[in-house]
Backbone atoms as SQL, in Angstrom:
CREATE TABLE atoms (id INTEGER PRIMARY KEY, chain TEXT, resi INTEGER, resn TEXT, atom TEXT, x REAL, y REAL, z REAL);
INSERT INTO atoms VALUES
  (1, 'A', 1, 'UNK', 'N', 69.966, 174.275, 108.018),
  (2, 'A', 1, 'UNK', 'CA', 69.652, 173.941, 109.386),
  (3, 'A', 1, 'UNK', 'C', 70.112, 172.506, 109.649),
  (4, 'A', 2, 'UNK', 'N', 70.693, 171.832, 110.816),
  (5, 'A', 2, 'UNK', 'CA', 71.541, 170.826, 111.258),
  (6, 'A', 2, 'UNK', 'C', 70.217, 169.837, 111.202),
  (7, 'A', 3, 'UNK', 'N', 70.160, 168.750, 111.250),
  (8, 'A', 3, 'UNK', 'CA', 69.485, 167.678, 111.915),
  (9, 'A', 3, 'UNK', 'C', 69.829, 167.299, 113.152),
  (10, 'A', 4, 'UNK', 'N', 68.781, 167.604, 114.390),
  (11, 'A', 4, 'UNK', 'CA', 69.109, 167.005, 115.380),
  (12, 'A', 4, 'UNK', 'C', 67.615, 165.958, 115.825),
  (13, 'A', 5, 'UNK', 'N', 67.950, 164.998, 116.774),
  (14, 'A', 5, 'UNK', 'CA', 67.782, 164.224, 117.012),
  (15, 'A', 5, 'UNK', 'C', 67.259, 164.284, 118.450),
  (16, 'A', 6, 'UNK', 'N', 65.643, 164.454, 118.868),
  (17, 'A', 6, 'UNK', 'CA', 65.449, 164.522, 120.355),
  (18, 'A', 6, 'UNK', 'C', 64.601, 163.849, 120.688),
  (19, 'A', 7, 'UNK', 'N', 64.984, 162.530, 122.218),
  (20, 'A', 7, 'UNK', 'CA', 64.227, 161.779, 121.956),
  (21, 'A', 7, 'UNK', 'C', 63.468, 161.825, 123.905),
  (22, 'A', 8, 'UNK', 'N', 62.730, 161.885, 124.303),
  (23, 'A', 8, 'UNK', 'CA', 61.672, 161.404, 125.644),
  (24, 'A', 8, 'UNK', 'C', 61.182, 160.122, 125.794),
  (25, 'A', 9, 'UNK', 'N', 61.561, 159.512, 126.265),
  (26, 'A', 9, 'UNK', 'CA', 61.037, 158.219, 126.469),
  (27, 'A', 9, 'UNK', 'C', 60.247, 158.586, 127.690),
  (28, 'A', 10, 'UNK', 'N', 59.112, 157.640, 127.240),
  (29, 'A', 10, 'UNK', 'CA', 57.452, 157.762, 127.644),
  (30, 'A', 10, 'UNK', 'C', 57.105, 156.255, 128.212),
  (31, 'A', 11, 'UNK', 'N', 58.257, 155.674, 128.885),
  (32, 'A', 11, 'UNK', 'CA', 57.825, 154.173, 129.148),
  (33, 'A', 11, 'UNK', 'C', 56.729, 154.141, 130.250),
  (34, 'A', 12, 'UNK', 'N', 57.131, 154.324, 131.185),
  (35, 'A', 12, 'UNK', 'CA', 56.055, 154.597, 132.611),
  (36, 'A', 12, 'UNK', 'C', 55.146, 155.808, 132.942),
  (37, 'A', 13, 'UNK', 'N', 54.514, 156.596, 131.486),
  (38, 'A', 13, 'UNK', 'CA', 54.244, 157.668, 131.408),
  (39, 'A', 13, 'UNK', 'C', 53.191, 158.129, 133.090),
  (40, 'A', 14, 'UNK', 'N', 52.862, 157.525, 133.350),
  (41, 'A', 14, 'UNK', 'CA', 51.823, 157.168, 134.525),
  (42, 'A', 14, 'UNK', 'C', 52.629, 157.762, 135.952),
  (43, 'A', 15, 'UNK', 'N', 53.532, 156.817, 135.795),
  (44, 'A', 15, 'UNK', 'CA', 53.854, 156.882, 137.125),
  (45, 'A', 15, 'UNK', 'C', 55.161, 157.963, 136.905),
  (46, 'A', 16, 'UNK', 'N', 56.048, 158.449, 135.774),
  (47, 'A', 16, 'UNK', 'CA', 57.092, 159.185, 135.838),
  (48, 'A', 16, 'UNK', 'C', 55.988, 160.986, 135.525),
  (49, 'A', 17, 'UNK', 'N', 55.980, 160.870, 134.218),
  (50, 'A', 17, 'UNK', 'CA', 54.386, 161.809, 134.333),
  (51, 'A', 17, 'UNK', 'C', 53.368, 162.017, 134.191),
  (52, 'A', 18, 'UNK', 'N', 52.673, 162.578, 135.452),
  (53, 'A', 18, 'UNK', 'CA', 51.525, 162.543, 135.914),
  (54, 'A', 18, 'UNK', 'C', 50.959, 162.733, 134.604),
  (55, 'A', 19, 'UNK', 'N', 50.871, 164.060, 134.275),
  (56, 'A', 19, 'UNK', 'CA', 49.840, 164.333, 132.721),
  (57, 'A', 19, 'UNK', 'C', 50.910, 164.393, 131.493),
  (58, 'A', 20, 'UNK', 'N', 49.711, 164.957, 130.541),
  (59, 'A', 20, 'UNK', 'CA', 50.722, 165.427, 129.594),
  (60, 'A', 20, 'UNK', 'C', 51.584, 166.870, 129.475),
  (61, 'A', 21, 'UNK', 'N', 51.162, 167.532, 130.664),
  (62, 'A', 21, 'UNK', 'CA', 51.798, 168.866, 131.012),
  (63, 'A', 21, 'UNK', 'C', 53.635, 168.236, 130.825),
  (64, 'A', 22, 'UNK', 'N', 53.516, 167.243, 131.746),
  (65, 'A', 22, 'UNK', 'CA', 55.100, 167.114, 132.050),
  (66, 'A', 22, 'UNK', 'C', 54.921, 166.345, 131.670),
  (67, 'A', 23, 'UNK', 'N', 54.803, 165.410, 130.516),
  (68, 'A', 23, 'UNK', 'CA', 55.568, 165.251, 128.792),
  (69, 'A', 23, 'UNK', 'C', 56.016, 166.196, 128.078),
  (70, 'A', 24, 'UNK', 'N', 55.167, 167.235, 128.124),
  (71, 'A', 24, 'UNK', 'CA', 55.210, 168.353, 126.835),
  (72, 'A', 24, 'UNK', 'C', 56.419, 168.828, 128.219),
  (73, 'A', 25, 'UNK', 'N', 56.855, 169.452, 128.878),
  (74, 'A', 25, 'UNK', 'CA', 57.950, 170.122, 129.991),
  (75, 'A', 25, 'UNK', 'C', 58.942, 169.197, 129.789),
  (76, 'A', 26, 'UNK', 'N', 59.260, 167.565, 129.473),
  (77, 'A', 26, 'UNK', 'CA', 60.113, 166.863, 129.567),
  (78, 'A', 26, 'UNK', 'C', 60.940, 167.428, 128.191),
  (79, 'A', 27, 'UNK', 'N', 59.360, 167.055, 126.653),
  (80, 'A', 27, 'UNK', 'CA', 60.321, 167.298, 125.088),
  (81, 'A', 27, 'UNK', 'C', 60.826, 168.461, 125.688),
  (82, 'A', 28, 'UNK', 'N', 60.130, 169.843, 126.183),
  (83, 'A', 28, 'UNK', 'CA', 60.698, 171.271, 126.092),
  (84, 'A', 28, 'UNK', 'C', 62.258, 171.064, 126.161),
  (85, 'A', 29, 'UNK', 'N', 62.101, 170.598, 127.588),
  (86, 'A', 29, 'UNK', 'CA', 63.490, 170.452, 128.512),
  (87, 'A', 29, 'UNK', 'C', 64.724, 170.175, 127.100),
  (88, 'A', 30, 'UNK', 'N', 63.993, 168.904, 126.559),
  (89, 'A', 30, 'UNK', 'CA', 65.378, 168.361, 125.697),
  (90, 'A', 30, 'UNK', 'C', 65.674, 169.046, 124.731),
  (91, 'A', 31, 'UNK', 'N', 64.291, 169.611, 124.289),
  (92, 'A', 31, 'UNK', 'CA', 65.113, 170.666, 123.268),
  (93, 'A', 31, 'UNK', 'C', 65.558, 172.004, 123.681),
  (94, 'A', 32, 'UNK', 'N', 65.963, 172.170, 124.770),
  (95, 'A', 32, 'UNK', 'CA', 66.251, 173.480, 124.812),
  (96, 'A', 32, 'UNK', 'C', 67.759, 172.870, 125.097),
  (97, 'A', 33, 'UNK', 'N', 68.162, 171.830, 125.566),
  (98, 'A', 33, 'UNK', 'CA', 69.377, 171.322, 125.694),
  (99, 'A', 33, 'UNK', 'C', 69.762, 170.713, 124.569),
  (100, 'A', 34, 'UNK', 'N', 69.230, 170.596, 123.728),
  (101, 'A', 34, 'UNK', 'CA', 69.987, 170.189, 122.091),
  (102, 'A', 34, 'UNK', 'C', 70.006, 171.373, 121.558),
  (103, 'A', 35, 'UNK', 'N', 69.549, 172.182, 121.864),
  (104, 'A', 35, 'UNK', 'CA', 69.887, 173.512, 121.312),
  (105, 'A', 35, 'UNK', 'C', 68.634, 174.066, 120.224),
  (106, 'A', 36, 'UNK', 'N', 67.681, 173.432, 119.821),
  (107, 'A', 36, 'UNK', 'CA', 66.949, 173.374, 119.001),
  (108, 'A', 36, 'UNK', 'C', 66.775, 174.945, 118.785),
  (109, 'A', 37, 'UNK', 'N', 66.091, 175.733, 119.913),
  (110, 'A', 37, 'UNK', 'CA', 65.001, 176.487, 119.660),
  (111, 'A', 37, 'UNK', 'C', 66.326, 177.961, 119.456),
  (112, 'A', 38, 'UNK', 'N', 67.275, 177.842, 120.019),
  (113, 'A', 38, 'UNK', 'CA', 68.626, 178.954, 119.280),
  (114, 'A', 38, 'UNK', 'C', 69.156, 178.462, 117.864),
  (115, 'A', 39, 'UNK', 'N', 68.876, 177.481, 117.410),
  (116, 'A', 39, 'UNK', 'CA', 69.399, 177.276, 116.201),
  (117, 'A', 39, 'UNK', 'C', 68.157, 178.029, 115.454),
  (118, 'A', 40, 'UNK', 'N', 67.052, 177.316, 115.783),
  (119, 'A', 40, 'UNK', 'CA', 65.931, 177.951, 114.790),
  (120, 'A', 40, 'UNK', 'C', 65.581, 179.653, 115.357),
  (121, 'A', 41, 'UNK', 'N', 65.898, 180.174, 116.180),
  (122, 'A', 41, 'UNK', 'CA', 65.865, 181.731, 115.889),
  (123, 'A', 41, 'UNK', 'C', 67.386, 182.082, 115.097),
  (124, 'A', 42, 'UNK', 'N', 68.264, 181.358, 115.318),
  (125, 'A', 42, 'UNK', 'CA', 69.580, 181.885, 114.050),
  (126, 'A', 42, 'UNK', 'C', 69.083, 182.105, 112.954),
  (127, 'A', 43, 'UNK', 'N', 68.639, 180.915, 112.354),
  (128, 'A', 43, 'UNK', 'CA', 68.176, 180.700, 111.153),
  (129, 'A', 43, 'UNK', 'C', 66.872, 181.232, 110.553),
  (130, 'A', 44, 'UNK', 'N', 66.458, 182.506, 111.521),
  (131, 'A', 44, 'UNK', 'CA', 64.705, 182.466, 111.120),
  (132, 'A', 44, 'UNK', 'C', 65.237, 183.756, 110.105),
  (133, 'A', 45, 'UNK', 'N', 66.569, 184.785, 109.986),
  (134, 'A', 45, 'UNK', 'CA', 66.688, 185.084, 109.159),
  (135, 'A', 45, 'UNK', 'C', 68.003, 184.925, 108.404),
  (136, 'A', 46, 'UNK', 'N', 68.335, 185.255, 107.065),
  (137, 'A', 46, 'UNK', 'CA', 69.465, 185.235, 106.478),
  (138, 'A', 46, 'UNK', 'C', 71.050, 186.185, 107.391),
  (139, 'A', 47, 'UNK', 'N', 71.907, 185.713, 107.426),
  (140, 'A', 47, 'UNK', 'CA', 73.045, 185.758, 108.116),
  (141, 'A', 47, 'UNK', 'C', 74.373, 186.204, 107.040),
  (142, 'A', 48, 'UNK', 'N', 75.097, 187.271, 106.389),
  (143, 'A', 48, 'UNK', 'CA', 75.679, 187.821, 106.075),
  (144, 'A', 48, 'UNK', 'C', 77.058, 186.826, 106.435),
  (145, 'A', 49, 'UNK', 'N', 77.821, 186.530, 105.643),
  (146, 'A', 49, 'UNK', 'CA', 79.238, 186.300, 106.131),
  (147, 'A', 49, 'UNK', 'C', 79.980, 186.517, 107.172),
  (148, 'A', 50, 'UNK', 'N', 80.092, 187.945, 107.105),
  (149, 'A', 50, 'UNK', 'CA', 80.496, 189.039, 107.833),
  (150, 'A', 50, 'UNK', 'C', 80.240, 189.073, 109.142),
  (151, 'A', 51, 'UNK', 'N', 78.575, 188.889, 109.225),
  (152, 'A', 51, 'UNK', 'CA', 77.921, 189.011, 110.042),
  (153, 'A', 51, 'UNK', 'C', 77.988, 187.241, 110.872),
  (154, 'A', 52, 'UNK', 'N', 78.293, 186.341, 110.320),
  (155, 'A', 52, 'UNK', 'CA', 78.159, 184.765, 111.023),
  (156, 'A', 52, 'UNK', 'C', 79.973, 184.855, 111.459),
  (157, 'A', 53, 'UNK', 'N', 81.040, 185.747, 110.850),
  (158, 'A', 53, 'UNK', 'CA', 82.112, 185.815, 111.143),
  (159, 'A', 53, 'UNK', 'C', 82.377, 186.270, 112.628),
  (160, 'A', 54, 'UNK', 'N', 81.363, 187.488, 112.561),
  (161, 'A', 54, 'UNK', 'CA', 81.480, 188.223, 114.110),
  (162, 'A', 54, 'UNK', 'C', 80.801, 187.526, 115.333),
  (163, 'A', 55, 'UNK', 'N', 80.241, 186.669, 114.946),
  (164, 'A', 55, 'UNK', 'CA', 79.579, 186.322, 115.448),
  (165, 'A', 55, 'UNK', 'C', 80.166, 184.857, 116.059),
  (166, 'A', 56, 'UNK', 'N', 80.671, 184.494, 115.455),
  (167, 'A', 56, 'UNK', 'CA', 81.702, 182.905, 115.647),
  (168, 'A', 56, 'UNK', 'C', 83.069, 183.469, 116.401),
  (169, 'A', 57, 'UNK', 'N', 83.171, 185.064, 116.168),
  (170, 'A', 57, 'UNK', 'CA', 84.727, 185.713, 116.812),
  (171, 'A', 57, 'UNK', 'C', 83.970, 185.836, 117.713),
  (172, 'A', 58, 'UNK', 'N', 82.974, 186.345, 118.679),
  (173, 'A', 58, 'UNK', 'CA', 82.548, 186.370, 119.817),
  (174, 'A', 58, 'UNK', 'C', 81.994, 185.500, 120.592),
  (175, 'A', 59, 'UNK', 'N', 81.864, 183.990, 119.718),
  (176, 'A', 59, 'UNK', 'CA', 81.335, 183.233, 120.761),
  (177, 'A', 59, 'UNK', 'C', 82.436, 182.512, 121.523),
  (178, 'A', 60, 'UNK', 'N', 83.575, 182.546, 120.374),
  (179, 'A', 60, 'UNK', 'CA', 85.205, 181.910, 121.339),
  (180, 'A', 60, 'UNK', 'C', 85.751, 182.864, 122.001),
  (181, 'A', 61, 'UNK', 'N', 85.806, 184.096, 121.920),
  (182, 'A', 61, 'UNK', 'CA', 86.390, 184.166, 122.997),
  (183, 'A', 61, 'UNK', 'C', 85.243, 185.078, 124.681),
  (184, 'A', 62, 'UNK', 'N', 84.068, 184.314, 124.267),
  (185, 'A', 62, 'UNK', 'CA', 83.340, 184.191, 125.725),
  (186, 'A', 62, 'UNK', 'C', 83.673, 182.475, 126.136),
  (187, 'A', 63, 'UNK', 'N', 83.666, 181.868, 124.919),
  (188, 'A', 63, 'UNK', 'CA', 84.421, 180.457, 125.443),
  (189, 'A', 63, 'UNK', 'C', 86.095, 180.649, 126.126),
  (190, 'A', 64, 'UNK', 'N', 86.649, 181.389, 125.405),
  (191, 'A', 64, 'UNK', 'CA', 87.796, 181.315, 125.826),
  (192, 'A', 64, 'UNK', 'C', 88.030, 182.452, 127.266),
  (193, 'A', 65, 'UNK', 'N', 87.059, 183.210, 127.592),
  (194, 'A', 65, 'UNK', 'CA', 87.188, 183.625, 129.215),
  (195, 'A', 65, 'UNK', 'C', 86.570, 182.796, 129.615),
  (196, 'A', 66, 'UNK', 'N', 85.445, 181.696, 129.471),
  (197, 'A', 66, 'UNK', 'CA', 84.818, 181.202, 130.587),
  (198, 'A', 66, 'UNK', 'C', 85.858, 180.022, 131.207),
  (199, 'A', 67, 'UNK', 'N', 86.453, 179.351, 129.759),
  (200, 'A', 67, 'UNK', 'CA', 87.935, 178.813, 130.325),
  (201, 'A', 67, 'UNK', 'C', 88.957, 179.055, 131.165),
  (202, 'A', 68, 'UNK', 'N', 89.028, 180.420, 130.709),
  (203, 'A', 68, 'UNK', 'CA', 90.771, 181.180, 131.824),
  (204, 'A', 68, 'UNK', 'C', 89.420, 181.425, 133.069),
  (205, 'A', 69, 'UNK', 'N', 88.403, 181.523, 133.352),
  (206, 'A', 69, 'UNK', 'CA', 87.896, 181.367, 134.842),
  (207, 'A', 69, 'UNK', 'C', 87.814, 180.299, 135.563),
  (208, 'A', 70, 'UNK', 'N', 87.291, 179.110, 134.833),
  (209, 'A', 70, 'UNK', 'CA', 87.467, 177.930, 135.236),
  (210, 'A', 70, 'UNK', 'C', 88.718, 177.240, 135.670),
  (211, 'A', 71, 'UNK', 'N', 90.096, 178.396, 135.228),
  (212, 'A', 71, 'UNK', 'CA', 91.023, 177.518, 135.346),
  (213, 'A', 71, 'UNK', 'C', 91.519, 178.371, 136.379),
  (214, 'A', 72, 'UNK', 'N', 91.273, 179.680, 136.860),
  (215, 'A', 72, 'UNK', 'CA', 91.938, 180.386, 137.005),
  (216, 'A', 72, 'UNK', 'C', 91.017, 180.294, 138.951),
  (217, 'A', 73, 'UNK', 'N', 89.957, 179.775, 138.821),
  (218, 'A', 73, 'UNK', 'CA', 89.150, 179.626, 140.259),
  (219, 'A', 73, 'UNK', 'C', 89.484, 178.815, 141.316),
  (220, 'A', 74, 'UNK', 'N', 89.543, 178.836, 142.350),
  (221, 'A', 74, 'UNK', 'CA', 90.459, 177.337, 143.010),
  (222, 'A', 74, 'UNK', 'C', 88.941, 176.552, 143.566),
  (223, 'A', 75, 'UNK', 'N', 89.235, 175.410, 143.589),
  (224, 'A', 75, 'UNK', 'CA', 87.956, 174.591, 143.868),
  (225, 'A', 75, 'UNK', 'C', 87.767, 174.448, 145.376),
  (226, 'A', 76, 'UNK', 'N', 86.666, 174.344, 145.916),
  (227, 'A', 76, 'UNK', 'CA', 86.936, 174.438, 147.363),
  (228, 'A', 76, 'UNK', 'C', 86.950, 172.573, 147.518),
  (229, 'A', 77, 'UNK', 'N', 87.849, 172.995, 148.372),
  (230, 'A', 77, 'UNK', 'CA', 87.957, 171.591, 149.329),
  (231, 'A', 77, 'UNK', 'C', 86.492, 171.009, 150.621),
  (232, 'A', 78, 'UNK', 'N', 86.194, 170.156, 150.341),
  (233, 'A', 78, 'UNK', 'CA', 84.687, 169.541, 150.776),
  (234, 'A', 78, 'UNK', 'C', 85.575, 169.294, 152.549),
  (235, 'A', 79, 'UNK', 'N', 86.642, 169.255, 152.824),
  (236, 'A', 79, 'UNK', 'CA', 87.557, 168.838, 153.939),
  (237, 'A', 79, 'UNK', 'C', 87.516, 170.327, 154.469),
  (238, 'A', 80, 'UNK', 'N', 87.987, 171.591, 153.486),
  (239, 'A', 80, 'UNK', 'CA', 87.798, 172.486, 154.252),
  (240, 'A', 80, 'UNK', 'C', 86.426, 173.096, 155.069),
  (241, 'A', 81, 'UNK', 'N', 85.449, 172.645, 155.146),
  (242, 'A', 81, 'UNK', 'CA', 84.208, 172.734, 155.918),
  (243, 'A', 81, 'UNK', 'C', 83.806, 172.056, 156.634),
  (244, 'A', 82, 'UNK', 'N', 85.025, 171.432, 157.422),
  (245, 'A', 82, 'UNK', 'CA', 85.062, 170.502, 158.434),
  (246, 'A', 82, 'UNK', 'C', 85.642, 171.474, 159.505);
């Protein structure tokens, strides 16, 4: 399992959050954007070669369509809604 690193700063806890509801909603937030809580269901069991192979072949090429969409979309012009 990777070491990652997640940090909330709690300076103005008062006035940024109210309780500790939204502290505990802030860590959530960050770890769900460091990826924490998909790494640790990967890892909650053993992973076959085979099986981390197919699995690394399907995550590029959903990377590699979300690319040819991104490239392939035309951006709208903020001028055309004038």
């Amino acid at each position: 399992m990777r070491a990652v690193n997640v940090r909330v700063e709690a300076k103005d806890t008062v006035q940024t959050y109210e309780n500790f509801r939204g502290l505990l909603g802030a860590f959530r937030r960050a770890c769900i954007r460091a990826g924490i809580s998909k790494d640790c269901k990967r890892h909650q069991e053993y992973e076959s070669p085979g099986r981390k192979r197919r699995r690394k072949k399907r995550e590029a090429e959903i990377a590699r369509l979300k690319d040819k969409l991104r490239i392939n979309l035309p951006r709208k012009d903020p001028m055309d809604l004038v």
